[in-house]
C-alpha positions as CSV (number, residue, x, y, z in Angstrom):
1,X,104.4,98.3,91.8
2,X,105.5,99.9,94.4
3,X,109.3,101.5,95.3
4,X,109.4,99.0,98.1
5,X,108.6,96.1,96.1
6,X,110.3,97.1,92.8
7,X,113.7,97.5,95.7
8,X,113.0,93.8,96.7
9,X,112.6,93.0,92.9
10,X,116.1,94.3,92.2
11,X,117.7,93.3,95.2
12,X,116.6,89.6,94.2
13,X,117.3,89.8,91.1
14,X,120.5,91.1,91.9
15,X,121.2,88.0,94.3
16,X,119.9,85.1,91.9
17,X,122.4,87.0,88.9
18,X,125.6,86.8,91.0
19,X,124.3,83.5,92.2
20,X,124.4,82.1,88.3
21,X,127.6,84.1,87.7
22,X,129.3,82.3,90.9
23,X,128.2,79.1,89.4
24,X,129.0,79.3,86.2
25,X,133.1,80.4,87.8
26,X,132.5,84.3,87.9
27,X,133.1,84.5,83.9
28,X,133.8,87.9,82.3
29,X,131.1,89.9,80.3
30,X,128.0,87.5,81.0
31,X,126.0,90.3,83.7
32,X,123.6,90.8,80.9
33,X,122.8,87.5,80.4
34,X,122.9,86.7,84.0
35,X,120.8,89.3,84.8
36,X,118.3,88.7,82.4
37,X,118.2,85.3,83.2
38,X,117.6,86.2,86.9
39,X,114.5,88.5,86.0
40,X,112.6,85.3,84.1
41,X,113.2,83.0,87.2
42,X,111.8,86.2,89.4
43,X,108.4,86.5,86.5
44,X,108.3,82.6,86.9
45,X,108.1,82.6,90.6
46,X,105.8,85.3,90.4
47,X,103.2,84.1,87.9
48,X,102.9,81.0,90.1
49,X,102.5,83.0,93.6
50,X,99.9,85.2,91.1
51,X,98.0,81.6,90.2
52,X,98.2,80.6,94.0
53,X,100.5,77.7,93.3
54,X,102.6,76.5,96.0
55,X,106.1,76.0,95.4
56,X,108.3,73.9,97.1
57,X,112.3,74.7,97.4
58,X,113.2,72.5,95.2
59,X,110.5,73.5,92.6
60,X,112.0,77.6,93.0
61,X,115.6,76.0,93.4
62,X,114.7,74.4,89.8
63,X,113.2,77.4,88.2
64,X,116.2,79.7,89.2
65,X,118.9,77.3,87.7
66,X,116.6,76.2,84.6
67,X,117.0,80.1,83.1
């Protein structure tokens, strides 16, 4: 990969982690498993863009709450 796209990984990753966090009511000492969590909804995403399957919103919306 390249810097710019391994910057857009991490700044996703970084939005979808604080975006479990928030939901979950901001608990203390879960970044790793938020984080981590993030990362499979991003490999997810991107082994269906990879396969050339469309997702709809709801599909990614799905994904990124399932991990």
């Amino acid at each position: 990969m390249s810097d710019s796209s391994d910057q857009y990984r991490h700044e996703m990753t970084k939005k979808i982690a604080y975006e479990y966090w928030d939901r979950k009511g901001r608990p203390l000492g879960s970044a790793e498993i938020d984080w981590a969590s993030a990362q499979k909804a991003i490999d997810v995403y991107l082994l269906a863009s990879d396969r050339n399957l469309r997702l709809s919103r709801f599909v990614w919306d799905q994904i990124k709450f399932h991990f």
